[in-house]
Structure formats: structure tokens, C-alpha cells
C-alpha positions as CSV (number, residue, x, y, z in Angstrom):
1,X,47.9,-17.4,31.6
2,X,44.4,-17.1,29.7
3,X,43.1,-16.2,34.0
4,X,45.8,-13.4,34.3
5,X,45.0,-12.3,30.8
6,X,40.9,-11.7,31.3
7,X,42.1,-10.4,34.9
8,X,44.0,-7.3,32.9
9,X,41.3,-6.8,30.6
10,X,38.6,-6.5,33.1
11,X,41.0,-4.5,34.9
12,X,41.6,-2.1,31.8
13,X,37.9,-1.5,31.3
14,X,36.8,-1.0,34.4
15,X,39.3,1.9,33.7
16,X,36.8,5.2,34.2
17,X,36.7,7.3,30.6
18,X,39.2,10.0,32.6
19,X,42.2,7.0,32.5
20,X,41.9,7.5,28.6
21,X,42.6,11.3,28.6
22,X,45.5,13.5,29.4
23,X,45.7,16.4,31.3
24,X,42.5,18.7,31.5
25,X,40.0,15.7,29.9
26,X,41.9,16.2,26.6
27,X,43.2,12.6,24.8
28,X,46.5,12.1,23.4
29,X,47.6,9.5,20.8
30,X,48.4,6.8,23.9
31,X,44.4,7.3,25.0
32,X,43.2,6.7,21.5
33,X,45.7,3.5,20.9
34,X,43.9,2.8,24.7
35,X,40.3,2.9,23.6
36,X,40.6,1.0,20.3
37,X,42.2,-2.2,22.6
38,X,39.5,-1.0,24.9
39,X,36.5,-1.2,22.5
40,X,37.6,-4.4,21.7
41,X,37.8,-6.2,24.9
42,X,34.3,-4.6,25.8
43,X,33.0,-6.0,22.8
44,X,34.4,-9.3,23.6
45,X,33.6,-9.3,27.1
46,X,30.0,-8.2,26.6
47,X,30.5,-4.9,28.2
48,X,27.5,-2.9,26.9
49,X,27.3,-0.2,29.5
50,X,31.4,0.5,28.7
51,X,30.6,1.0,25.1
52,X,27.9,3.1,25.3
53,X,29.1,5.5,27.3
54,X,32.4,5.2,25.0
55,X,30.4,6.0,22.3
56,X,28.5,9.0,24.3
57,X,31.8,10.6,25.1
58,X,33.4,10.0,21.6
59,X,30.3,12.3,20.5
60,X,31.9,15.3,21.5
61,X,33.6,16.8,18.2
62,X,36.1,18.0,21.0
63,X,37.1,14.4,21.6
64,X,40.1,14.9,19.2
65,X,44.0,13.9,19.6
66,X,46.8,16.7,19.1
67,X,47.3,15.5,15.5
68,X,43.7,15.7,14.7
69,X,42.0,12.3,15.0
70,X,38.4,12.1,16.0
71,X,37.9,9.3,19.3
72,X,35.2,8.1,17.5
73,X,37.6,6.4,15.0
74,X,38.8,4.1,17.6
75,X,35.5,2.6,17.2
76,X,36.2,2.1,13.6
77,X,39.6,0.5,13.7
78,X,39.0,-1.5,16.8
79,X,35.5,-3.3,15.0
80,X,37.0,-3.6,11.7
81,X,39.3,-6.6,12.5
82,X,37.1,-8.1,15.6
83,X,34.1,-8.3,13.7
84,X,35.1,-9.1,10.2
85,X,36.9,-12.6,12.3
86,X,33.8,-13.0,14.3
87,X,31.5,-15.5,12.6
88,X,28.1,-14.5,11.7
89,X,26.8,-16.6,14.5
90,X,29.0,-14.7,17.3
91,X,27.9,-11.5,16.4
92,X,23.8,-12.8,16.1
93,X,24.4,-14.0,19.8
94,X,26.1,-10.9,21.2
95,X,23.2,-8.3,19.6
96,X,21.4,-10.8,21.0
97,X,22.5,-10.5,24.9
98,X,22.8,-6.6,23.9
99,X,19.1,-6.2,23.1
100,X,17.6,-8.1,25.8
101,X,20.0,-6.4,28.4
102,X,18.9,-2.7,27.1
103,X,16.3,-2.9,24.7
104,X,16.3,0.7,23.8
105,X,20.0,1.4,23.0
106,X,20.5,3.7,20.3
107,X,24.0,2.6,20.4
108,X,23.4,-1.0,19.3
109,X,21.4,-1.1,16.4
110,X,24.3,1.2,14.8
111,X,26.6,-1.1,15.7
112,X,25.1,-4.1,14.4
113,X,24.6,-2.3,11.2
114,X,28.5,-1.3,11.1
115,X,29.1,-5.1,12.4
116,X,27.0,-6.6,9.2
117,X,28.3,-4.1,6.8
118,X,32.1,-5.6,7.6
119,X,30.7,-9.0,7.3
120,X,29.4,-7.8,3.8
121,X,32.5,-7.0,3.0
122,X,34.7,-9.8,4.2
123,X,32.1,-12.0,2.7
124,X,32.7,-10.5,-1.0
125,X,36.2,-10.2,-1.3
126,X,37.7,-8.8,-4.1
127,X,38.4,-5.5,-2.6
128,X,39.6,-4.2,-6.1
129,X,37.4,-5.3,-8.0
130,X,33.2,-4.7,-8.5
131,X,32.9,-8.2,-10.0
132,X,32.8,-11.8,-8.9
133,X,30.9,-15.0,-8.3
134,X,26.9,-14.3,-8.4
135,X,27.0,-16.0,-4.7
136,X,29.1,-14.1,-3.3
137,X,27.7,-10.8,-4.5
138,X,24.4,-11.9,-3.8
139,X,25.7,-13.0,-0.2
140,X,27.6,-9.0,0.1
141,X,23.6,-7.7,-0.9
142,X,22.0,-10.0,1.9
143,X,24.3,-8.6,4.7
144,X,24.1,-5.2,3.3
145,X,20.3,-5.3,3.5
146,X,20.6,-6.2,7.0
147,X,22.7,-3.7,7.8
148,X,20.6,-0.9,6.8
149,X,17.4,-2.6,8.9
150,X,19.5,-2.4,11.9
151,X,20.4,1.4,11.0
152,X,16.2,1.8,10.2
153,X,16.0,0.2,13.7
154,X,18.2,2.9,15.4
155,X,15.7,5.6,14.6
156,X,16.5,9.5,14.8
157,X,18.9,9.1,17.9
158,X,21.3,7.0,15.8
159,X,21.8,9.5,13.5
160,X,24.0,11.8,16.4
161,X,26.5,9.4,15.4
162,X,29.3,9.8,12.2
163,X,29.2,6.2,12.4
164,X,25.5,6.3,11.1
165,X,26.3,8.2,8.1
166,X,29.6,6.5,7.7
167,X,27.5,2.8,7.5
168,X,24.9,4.8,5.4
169,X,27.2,6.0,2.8
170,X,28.7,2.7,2.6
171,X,25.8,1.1,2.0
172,X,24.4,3.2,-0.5
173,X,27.4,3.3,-2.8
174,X,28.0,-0.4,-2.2
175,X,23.9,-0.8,-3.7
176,X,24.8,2.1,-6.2
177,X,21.8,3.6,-4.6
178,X,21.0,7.2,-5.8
179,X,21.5,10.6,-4.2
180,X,25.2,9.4,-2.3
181,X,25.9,13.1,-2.6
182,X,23.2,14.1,-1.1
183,X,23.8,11.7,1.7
184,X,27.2,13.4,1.9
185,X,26.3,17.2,2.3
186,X,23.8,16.4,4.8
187,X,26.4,14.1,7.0
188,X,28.8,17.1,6.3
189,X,26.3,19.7,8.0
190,X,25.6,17.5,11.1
191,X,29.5,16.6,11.7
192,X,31.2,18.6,9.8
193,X,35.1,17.7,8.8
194,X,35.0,13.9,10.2
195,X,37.1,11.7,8.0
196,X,35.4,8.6,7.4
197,X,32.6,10.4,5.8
198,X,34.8,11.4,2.6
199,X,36.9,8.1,2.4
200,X,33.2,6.1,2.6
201,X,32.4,8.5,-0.8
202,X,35.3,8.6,-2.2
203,X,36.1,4.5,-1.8
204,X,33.0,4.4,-4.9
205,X,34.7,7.0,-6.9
206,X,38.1,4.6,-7.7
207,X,38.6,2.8,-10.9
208,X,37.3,-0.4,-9.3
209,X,33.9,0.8,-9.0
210,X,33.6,2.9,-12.3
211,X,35.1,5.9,-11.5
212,X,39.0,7.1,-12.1
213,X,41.6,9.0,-10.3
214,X,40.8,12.0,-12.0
215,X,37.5,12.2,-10.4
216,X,39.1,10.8,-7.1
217,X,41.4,14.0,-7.5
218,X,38.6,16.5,-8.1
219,X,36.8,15.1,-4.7
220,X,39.9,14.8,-3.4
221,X,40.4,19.2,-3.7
222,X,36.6,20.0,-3.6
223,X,36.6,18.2,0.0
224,X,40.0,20.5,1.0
225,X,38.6,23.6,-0.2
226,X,34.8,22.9,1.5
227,X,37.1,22.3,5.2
228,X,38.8,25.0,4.5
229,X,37.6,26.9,7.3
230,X,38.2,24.4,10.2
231,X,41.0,22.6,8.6
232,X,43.0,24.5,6.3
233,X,44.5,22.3,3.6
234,X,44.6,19.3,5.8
235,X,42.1,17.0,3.7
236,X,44.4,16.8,0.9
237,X,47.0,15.1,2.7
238,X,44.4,13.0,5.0
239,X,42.5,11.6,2.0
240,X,45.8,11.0,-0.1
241,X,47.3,9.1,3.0
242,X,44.0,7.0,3.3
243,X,44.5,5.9,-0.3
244,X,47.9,4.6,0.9
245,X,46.7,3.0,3.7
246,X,44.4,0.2,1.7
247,X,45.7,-3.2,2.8
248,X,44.8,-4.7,0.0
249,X,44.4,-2.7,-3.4
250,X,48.4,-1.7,-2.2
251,X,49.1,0.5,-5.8
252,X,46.2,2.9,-5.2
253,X,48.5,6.2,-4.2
254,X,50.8,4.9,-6.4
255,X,48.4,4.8,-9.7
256,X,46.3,8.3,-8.5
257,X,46.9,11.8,-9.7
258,X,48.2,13.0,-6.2
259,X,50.3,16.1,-6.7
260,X,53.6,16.3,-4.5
261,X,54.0,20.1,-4.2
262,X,50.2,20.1,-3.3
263,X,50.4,17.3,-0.9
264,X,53.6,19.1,0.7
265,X,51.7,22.2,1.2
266,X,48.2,20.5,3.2
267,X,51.3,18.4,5.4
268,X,52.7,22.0,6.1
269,X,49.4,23.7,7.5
270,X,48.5,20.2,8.9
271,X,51.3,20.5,11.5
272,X,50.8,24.2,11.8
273,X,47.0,23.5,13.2
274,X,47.7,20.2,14.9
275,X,52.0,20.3,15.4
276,X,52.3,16.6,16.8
277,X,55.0,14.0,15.9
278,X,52.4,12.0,14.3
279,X,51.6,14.1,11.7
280,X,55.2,15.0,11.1
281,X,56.5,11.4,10.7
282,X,53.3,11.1,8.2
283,X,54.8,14.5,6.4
284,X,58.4,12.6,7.0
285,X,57.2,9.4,5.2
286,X,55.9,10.5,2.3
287,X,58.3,13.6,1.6
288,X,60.8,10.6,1.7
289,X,58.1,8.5,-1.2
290,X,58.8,11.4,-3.4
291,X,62.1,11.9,-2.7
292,X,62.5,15.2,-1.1
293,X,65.9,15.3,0.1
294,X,65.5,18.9,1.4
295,X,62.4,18.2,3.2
296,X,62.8,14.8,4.4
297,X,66.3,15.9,6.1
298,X,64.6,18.8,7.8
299,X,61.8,16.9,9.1
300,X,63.9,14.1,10.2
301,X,66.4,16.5,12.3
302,X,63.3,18.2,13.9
303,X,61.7,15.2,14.8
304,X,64.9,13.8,16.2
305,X,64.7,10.6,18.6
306,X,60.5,10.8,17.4
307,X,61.3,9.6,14.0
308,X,59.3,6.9,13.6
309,X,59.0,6.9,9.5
310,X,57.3,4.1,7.6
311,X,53.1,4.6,7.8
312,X,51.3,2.8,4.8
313,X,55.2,2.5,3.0
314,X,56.6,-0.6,3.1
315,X,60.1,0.8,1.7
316,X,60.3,3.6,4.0
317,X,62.1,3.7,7.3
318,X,64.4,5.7,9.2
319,X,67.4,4.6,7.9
320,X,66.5,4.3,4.4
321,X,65.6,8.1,4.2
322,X,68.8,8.7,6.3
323,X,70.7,6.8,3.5
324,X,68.5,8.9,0.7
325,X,69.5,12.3,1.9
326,X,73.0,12.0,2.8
327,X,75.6,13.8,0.8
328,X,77.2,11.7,-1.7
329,X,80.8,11.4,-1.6
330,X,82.5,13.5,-4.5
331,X,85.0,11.7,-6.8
332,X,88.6,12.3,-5.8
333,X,90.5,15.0,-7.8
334,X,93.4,13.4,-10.0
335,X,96.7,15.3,-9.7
């Protein structure tokens, strides 16, 4: 079984990058769900060559699924959980191989510095909270330090990337270093509109880091209004959603300031720019959180067989929306 299974992935990423997109060279929500597995098994296989020219093709701020997610995000979801379980040994070892096999990747240093900022984080716990054991916070500063060495290591070419100013951003706010703003408007002017740029900012903006949901609210509409012009209302929804979607600090949407008829409205120009079931179900799910019978039943009879409700809601499914909106039965009349 373990032969068959390394057969398949050598198999799958030997795929050429054309396997990952649909018709014309554009990528669908199957090709991204593709390239995060796919990122993963290169990683794990020691592919290099496969993930740098992932990464190269990812570049393109073309590279985008009908509901609006960047490719380059697969690299983000697909590292997250393979590198925050791979000890800090595995990952030495595999930079390692990387390095001596192409010694002037601008590819790799980046990713060793997203790889040791997920350590950093892994290794201090407490996702809702600033505080904890001296160790471990001293341990979180160590593996942030060698993070941004690796960026420094990556030079000018690195910075193509959204994942160097993602892993930049982190960093800083994680070291409370000045000028995170800053950082922030110049990410925005080389890649404008990607979406890990305002959740990196707006992660040291939340209660647990000194800030409040007011402020979180504020960035929240100054990010919508400044993406206006490529993505209509969109960002309220997105960065609302991404406050639902923390696995661990589960109350954040919950606790924030997030304004229904507002979020209703950036869901309603979302589908209009980018009309794909995904973003519809997303729309579906949380019209159902705040109990909008009237939208949740039209969404759910346009989407049809393609309701797939539930995203980041652990109480929300199909059928417990279907139960919400239908019709009560009246009383009988006594004669």
C-alpha cells in the first residue's frame, strides 16, 4: 500500500502545470484543491524544481479561481499543516538538500522563512492570547528571528512574492516592530488586493494583541473601500469570513462588530464579480448565522443540488437552514 501510494503521488506531480487548469490555462476550485495536495507531496518528496515553477506560475495575479482565490494561497494552506507537524530537524534537512541542489533559488529562502515563522507559532501556543511562559515566548522570538534571516537571504527577487510580505508582516507585528502600516501600503502597491496581506495586519489588531474589534472594524471598511476599484465590496465579507475561519480562538466573528446588512451587501457584489457556487454557499452560510430566512431560502433554491452550507459554522448545514426557513405550521382554527 505505502508502494502504490508514493507511485500516485509521483504520478500526480509529475502532472505538467496545464493538468491543474481548466479550459484556456484558467484554474477552477478542483485545480486549486489539486495544487495544495500537490505542494504538499513536492514538499515531501523533495521536489524543488515542481515547487518552483509552482510558485513562478502562481505569480501571475491572473492565476485566480472563478470565486476569486489567488493560486498562490495553495501554497499557504498546503505549508501551514505540513510544516507546523514537521519537526525542526526535517525542515533544517530538507533546506538543506534544497540549497545544495540550487544554491540561488529565490524560491527557497522564502520558504524557509514562511516554514520557521509556522514553527514560531506552533511553538508558542496560545493563539488567543499575547502572554505565556518566558520559554516559550522567548523560543516564538528565536524562530522568528530566523525567519526574517532567511527572508534577508532571499534578497530583492523574493520580494515578487505576496508570500514575502505576508511572512514580513507577520513577523513584524508578532515583534511589535514599528512602521507595520507602512509595510502594508507598500505590499498593497506591489500586489494589490491579495488577501493574506490584510488578515497578516489585521491578526495584530484583535483584542488578544492589544487592539479591539472596533479597530478590527475600522480596518476591516478602510481595506473595502481602498479595493474598491478591483473588488467592489468584496473585502468586507472576505476579512469577516477569515475571522470565522480561526481554528482555535472559535468566538472571534461571534464577539466582533460585523454588521449583517453590511456583510449581506459585499456577499451580493462578491457573486456579481466572481458568480461561483463557492461564494454563494459562503453567502448561504452565513445569511443562515444571522438568520435571514428570506435570503438564506433564495440562495438555497438557486444553488440547488450545489448547496453545500456549513464553512467555518459548526451549526450550519443544509438541512438545518432548510428546517430554519420553512413555513411554520399555523394553529388550527377552533369552530
Amino acid at each position: 500500500m505505502i508502494l502504490i501510494a508514493a507511485l500516485l503521488s509521483v504520478a500526480l506531480i509529475a502532472l505538467p502545470m496545464w493538468a491543474l487548469a481548466g479550459d484556456g490555462g484558467s484554474y477552477d476550485r478542483a485545480a486549486y484543491s489539486a495544487a495544495v495536495g500537490r505542494i504538499g507531496q513536492a514538499w515531501a518528496m523533495e521536489q524543488f524544481d515542481e515547487l518552483e515553477r509552482m510558485h513562478e506560475d502562481f505569480l501571475d495575479p491572473a492565476a485566480r479561481t472563478p470565486d476569486g482565490t489567488w493560486m498562490m494561497e495553495a501554497f499557504e494552506v498546503a505549508f501551514d499543516p505540513v510544516l507546523g507537524s514537521d519537526g525542526p530537524a526535517r525542515i533544517e534537512k530538507t533546506f538543506a538538500a534544497w540549497k545544495q541542489k540550487t544554491p540561488d533559488s529565490a524560491v527557497r529562502p522564502l520558504l524557509e522563512a514562511y516554514a520557521w515563522q509556522i514553527r514560531a507559532w506552533k511553538a508558542r501556543g496560545m493563539p488567543c492570547s499575547v502572554h505565556g511562559p518566558k520559554v516559550m515566548l522567548r523560543v516564538f522570538d528565536e524562530l522568528l528571528f530566523r525567519a526574517q534571516s532567511a527572508l534577508a537571504e532571499g534578497g530583492a527577487r523574493a520580494r515578487r512574492s505576496p508570500l514575502w510580505y505576508t511572512v514580513s508582516l507577520r513577523i513584524a507585528g508578532a515583534r511589535e516592530s514599528p512602521g507595520l502600516d507602512g509595510l502594508l501600503a507598500e505590499a498593497e502597491a506591489a500586489i494589490p488586493g491579495y488577501p493574506s496581506l490584510y488578515s497578516a495586519r489585521l491578526e495584530f489588531l484583535l483584542p488578544e494583541w492589544g487592539g479591539d474589534y472596533e479597530r478590527v472594524d475600522r480596518f476591516i471598511r478602510d481595506v473595502a473601500a481602498r479595493t474598491q476599484g478591483v473588488e467592489g465590496k468584496a473585502f468586507y465579507a472576505r476579512l469577516y469570513v477569515g475571522l470565522a475561519r480561526s481554528r482555535d480562538c472559535v468566538n472571534r466573528f461571534d464577539e466582533s462588530s460585523v454588521s449583517w446588512p453590511d456583510m449581506k451587501a459585499s456577499f451580493e457584489d462578491m457573486i456579481q464579480r466572481h458568480p461561483d457556487p463557492w461564494n454563494k454557499n459562503l453567502f448561504a452560510t452565513f445569511a443562515c448565522r444571522a438568520r435571514d430566512l428570506e435570503t438564506t431560502r433564495r440562495l438555497l433554491g438557486e444553488l440547488g443540488t450545489l448547496a453545500s452550507l456549513g464553512a467555518w459554522s459548526s451549526s450550519i448545514s443544509n438541512e438545518s437552514c432548510r428546517q430554519m426557513i420553512k413555513p411554520r405550521s399555523q394553529p388550527a382554527v377552533q369552530t
